[in-house]
C-alpha positions in Angstrom: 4.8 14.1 1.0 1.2 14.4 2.4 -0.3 13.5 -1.0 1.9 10.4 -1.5 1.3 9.4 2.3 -2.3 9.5 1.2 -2.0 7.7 -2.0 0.0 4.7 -0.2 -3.2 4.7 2.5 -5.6 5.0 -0.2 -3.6 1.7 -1.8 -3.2 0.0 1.4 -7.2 0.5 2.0 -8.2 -0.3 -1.6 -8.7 -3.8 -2.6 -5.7 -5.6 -3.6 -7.2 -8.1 -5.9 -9.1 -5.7 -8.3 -5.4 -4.2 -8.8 -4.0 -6.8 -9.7 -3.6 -7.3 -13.3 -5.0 -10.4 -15.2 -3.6 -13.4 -16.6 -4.5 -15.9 -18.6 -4.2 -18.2 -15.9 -4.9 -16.2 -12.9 -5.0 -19.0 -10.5 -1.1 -19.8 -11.7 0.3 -16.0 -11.7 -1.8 -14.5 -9.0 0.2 -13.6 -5.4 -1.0 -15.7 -2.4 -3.2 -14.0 0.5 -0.2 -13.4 2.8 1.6 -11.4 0.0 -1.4 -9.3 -0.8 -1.6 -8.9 3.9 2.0 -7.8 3.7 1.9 -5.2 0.6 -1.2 -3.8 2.1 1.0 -3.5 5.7 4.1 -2.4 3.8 1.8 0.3 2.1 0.3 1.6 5.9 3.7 1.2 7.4 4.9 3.9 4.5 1.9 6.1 4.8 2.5 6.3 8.9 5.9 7.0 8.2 6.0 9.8 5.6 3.1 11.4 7.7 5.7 10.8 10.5 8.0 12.2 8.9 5.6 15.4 7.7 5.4 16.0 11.5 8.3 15.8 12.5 9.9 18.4 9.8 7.0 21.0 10.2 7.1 20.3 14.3 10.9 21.0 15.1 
């Protein structure tokens, strides 16, 4: 769980537009900014709470 809490903050941190995969129209297929902000929150959200969830098992 540590590793894939990791991976989703390594995501979340990494640039969203170099990931995103190429059309031959990028200006028609490509996601706006707000839905590159929210996957980059939804991955930090996931991270915090697997890591949460890490501490909480190994705590108790």
């Amino acid at each position: 769980m540590i590793l894939l809490a990791l991976a989703l903050a390594g995501l979340g941190a990494a640039d969203q537009r170099a990931l995103w995969w190429r059309f031959r129209d990028p200006a028609a297929n490509e996601p706006s900014d707000s839905a590159y902000r929210s996957k980059r929150i939804v991955a930090f959200l996931c991270a915090a709470v697997m890591m949460g969830m890490v501490l909480w098992t190994f705590t108790w």
